[in-house]
C-alpha positions as CSV (number, residue, x, y, z in Angstrom):
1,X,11.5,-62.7,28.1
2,X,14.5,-62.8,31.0
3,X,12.4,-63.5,33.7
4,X,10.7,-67.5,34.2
5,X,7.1,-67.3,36.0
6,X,8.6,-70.6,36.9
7,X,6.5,-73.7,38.5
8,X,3.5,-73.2,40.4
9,X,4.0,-75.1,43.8
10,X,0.9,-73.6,45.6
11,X,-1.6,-71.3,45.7
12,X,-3.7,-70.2,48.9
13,X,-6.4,-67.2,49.5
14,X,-8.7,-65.3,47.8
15,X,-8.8,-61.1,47.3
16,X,-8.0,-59.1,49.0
17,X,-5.0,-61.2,50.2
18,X,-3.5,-64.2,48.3
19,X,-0.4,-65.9,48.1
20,X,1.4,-68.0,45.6
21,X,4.6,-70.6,45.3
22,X,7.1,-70.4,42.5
23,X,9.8,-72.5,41.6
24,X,13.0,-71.7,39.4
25,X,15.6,-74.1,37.9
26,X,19.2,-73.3,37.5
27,X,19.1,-71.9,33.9
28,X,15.8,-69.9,34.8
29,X,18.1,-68.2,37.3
30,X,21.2,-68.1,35.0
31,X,19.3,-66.1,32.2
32,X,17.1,-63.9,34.4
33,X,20.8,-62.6,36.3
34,X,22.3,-62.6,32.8
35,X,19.7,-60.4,31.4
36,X,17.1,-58.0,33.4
37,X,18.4,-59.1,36.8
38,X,22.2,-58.0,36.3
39,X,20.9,-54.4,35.0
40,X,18.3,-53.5,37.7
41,X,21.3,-54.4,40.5
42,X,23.7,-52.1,38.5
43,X,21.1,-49.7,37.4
44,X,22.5,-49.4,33.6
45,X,19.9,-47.3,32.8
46,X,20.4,-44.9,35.6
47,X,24.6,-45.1,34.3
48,X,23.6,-44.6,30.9
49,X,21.1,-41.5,31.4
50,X,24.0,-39.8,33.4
51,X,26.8,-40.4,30.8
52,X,24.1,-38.9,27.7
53,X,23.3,-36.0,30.6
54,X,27.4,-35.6,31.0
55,X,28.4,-36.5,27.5
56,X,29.1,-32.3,26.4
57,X,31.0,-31.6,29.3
58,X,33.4,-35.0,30.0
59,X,34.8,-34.3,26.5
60,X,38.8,-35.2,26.4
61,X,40.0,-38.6,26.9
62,X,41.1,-38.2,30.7
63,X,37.5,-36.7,31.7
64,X,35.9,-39.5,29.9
65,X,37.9,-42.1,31.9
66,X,37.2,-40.1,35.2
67,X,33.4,-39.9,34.6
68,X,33.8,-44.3,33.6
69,X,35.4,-44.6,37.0
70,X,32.8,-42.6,38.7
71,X,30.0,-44.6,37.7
72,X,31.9,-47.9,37.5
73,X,30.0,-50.8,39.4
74,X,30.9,-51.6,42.6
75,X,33.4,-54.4,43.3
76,X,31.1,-56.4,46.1
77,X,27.3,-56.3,46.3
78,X,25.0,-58.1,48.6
79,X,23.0,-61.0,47.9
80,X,20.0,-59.5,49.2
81,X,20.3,-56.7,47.1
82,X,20.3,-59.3,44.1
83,X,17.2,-60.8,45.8
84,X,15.4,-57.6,45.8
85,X,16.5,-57.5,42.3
86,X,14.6,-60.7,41.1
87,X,12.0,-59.6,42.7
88,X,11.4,-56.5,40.8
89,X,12.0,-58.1,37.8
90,X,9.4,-60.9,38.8
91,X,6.7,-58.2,39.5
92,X,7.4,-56.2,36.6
93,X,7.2,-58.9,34.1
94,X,4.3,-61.4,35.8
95,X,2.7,-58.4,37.5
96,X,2.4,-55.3,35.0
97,X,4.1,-53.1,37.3
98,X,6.9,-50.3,36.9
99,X,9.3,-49.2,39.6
100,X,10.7,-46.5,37.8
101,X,13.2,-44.9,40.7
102,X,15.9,-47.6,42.3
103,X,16.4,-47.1,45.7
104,X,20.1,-46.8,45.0
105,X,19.9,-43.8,43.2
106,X,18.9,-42.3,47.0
107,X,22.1,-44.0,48.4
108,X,24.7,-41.2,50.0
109,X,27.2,-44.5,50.3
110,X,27.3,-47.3,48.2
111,X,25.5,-50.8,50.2
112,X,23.4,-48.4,52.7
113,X,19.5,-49.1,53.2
114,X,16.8,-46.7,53.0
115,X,13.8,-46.8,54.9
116,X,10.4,-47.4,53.6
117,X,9.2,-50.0,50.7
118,X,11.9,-51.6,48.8
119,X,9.8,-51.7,45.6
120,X,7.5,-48.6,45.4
121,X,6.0,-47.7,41.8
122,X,2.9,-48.4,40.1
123,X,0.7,-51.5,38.7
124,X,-1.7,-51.3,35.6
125,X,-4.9,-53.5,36.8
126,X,-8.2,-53.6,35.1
127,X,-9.2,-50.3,36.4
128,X,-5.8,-48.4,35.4
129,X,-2.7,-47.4,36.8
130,X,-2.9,-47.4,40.7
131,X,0.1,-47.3,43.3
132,X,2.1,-50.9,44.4
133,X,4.5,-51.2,47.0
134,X,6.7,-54.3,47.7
135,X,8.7,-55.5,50.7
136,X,11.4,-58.1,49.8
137,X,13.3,-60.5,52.2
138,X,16.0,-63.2,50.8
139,X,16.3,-66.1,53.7
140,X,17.6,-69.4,52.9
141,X,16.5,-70.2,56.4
142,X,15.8,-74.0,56.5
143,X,12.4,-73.2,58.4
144,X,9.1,-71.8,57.3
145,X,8.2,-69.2,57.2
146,X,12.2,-68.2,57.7
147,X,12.9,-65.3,60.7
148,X,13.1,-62.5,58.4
149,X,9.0,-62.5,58.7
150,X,8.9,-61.7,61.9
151,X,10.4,-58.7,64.3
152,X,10.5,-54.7,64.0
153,X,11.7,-55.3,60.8
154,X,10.4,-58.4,59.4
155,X,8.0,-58.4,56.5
156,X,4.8,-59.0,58.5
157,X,5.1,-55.8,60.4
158,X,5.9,-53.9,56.9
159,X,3.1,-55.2,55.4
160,X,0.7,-54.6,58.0
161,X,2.2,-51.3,58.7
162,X,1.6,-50.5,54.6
163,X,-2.2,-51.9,55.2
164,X,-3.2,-50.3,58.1
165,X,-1.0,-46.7,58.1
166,X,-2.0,-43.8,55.2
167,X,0.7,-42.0,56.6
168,X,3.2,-44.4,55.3
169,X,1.7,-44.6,51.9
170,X,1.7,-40.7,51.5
171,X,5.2,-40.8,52.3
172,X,5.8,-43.2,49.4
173,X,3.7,-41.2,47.3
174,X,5.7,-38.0,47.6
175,X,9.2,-39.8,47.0
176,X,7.5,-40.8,43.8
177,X,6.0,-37.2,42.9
178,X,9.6,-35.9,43.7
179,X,10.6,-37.9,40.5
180,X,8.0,-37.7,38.1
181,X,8.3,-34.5,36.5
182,X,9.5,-34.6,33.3
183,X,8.9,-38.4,33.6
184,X,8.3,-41.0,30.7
185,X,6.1,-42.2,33.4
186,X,4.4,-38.6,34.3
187,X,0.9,-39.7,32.7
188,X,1.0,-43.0,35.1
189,X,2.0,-41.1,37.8
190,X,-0.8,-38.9,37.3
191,X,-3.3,-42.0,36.5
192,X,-2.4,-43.3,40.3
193,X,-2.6,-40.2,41.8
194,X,-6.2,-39.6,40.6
195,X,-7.5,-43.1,42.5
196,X,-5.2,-43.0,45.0
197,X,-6.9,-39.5,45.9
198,X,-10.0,-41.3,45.5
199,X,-9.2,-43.7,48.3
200,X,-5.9,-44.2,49.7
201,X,-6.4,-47.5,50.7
202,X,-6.7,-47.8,46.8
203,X,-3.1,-49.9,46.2
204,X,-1.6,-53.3,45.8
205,X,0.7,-54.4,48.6
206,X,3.3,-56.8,47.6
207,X,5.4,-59.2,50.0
208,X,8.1,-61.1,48.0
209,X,10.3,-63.9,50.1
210,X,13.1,-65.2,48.0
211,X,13.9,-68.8,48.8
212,X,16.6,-71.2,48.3
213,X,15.0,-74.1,50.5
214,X,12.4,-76.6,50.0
215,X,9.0,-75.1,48.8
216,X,6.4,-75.3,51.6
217,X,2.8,-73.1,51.6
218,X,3.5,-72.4,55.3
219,X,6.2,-69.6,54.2
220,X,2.9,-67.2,53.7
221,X,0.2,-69.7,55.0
222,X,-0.9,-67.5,58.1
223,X,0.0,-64.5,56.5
224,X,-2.0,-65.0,54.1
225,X,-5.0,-65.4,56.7
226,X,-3.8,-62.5,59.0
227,X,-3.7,-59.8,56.2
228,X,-6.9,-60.5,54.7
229,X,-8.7,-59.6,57.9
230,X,-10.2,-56.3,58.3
231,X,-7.9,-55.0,54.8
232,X,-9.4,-51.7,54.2
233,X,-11.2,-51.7,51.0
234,X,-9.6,-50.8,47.6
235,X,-6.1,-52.5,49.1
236,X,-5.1,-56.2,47.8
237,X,-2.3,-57.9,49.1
238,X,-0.3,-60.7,47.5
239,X,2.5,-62.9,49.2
240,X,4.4,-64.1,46.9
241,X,7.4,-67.0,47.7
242,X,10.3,-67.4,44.7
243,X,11.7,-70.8,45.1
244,X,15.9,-71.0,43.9
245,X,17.5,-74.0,43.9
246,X,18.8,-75.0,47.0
247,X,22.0,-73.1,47.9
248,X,21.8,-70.7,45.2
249,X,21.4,-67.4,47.8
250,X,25.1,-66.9,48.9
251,X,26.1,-67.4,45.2
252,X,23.7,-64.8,44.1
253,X,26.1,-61.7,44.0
254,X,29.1,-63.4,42.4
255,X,26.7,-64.4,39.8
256,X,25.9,-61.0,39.1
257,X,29.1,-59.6,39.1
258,X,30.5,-62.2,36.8
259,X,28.0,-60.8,34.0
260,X,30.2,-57.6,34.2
261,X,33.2,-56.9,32.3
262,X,36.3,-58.6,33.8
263,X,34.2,-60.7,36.0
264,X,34.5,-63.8,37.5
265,X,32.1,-66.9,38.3
């Protein structure tokens, strides 16, 4: 295992909407960027498929050094991008999912963001596979909850607009069915679709902040209360607040570009 479940600081709510504190120490967050962290952000899985894909036609020793520089890693990243990162990881590990397509596989130019769910893939619960999609914010904000909750953009209008609008889910759905053929994933993918056909309300809604302040229960206190009202049934909802230690945000992309070759803490 990369990835702590850390500390538990808190806990608040009941199904269908609950929320949860956890904290991480330095070498928690050391080993997870080290390991699972530092791949998802540079997507060597994704690098790795294309250079097998590519591996007949790159074949003298300038084409292989062309296709290395192609699909080397970028020289800056964001630390929010990190921070959606861990939070993948996180769910993946402590929450049986899968997100099986990166976002930045869809990027026309490296550090752009896409619209709709940063996390969107699927969670194995007691009943099977069904669809999850997660909205991510990193805020070392020393209030709580921290801005990023709140506006056009903030993550209680994306959760609420993943609640309340099918529209929004189907959209997810497709840019999932786009991928799946041919998928190791194909079978869950199938699995989903069958109960989400059932009742599209039939998902799990995830809303990840990633902290580097004090812990405090008021980061998804109220919307904890807000999203459990009148949740259409079938959906759960789970807030979930990663705790860093303090200051560790704006050093989260040079610690994952120091775990590549040539880099630098």
């Amino acid at each position: 295992m990369t990835v702590a479940v850390g500390s538990k600081c808190y806990s608040l709510g009941a199904p269908p909407c609950k929320g949860e504190g956890r904290t991480w120490t330095d070498d928690e967050l050391d080993e997870a960027i080290d390991g699972k962290i530092a791949a998802l952000v540079f997507d060597e899985q994704g690098k790795a498929d294309i250079e097998e894909l590519l591996s007949s036609v790159a074949e003298t020793e300038f084409e292989q050094e062309q296709l290395a520089e192609a699909l080397a890693d970028a020289d800056d990243i964001e630390d929010w991008r990190v921070g959606e990162a861990i939070a993948e990881a996180y769910l993946t590990e402590h929450r049986d999912c899968l997100f099986p397509w990166p976002d930045g596989r869809d990027e026309r130019k490296s550090g752009s963001s896409l619209p709709g769910a940063d996390l969107v893939g699927i969670q194995h619960d007691t009943k099977g596979d069904r669809f999850a999609f997660g909205e991510v914010k990193t805020s070392g904000e020393a209030k709580h909850p921290p801005g990023a909750v709140y506006g056009r953009t903030g993550l209680k209008q994306q959760l609420e607009d993943l609640r309340d609008k099918a529209s929004i889910r189907n959209d997810l759905f497709e840019y999932l069915a786009h991928r799946a053929k041919n998928s190791s994933w194909l079978d869950r993918f199938k699995a989903a679709t069958k109960r989400y056909l059932a009742n599209t309300s039939d998902v799990q809604l995830f809303g990840v902040l990633v902290r580097d302040v004090d812990p405090h229960k008021d980061d998804v206190r109220v919307r904890v209360e807000k999203l459990g009202n009148n949740c259409p049934t079938g959906t759960e909802i789970e807030l979930l607040a990663l705790y860093l230690p303090a200051g560790a945000i704006s050093d989260l992309a040079s610690k994952a570009l120091a775990t590549r070759p040539g880099g630098s803490a």
